[in-house]
Phi, psi and omega in degrees: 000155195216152137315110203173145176227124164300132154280189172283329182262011163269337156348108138328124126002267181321303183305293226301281170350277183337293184294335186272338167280328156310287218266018145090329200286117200283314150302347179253354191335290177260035168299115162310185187272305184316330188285309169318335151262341173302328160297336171268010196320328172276032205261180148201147160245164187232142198212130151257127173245167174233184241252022124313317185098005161310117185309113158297297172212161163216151161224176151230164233212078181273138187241048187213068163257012222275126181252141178263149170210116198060042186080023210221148200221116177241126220243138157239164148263103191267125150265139200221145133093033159266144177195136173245147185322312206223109194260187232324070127282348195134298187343297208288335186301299187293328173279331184253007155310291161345303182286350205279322156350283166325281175316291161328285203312301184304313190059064144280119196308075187236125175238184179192178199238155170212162163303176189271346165286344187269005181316332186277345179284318189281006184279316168291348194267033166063040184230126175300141162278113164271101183286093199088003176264343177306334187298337173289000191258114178269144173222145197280164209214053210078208218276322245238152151254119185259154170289170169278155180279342182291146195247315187247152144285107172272117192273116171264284180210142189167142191297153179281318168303308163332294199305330166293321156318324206255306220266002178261001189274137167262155178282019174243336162218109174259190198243145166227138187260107177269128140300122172273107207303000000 
């Protein structure tokens, strides 16, 4: 198995195709490859391949992230969009050692959110839980600032201050998801 990353715009056709077929999303279905980068632009993808080269797993890595928190504007890399070919084989487990890897090496501020059922996968794969704080992160919605759909915070790498800032949100202090107008 090999390990690789992508920008978006180095993306095959074919990887683009792959990928929009893992995740499934019945709105991005027949999104083309031009639009699809453009829509990813702020993207990286991380791929475990086999000795084809075949897509295993994939994640993407969005860097168009910012939460303000407490009048304070903080930029991440939210992992977003993991998903593997084959589910329990490993896979999905084994890319994301790799990125927390990856990420570290990097010294990338990077997290990511999951509902509270996928907690036992990150729990092997050894990546901290902030438990119940994604619901504090609001995002505008129209007009509306909405709770998040999300149940967790996920800690990939990230400053021990970040991670306290993130492990302090309340519903009396929340996170707001700033958007590039």
């Amino acid at each position: 198995m090999k390990y690789q990353i992508k920008e978006t715009q180095d993306l095959k056709e074919k990887e683009i195709e792959h990928i929009l077929q893992l995740w499934d999303i019945s709105a991005w279905n027949a999104m083309k490859s031009a639009y699809f980068i453009t829509f990813f632009k702020y993207s990286e993808f991380h791929f475990l391949l086999d000795a084809d080269e075949n897509i295993l797993a994939v994640l993407r890595v969005n860097f168009d992230f910012t939460l303000k928190i407490a009048d304070n504007e903080y930029s991440f890399a939210e992992v977003v969009g993991l998903v593997s070919a084959h589910k329990k084989k490993g896979y999905g487990a084994a890319l994301v050692r790799h990125f927390k890897e990856n990420a570290t090496q990097r010294n990338l501020e990077a997290i990511g959110f999951c509902h509270s059922d996928l907690r036992p996968f990150y729990e092997k794969c050894d990546i901290e839980i902030l438990h119940d704080k994604a619901k504090m992160i609001k995002e505008s919605i129209g007009s509306e600032w909405v709770n998040s759909e999300d149940d967790d915070i996920l800690i990939f790498h990230t400053t021990q201050e970040r991670k306290e800032l993130l492990n302090q949100l309340s519903p009396q202090n929340n996170a707001y998801l700033m958007t590039k107008e």
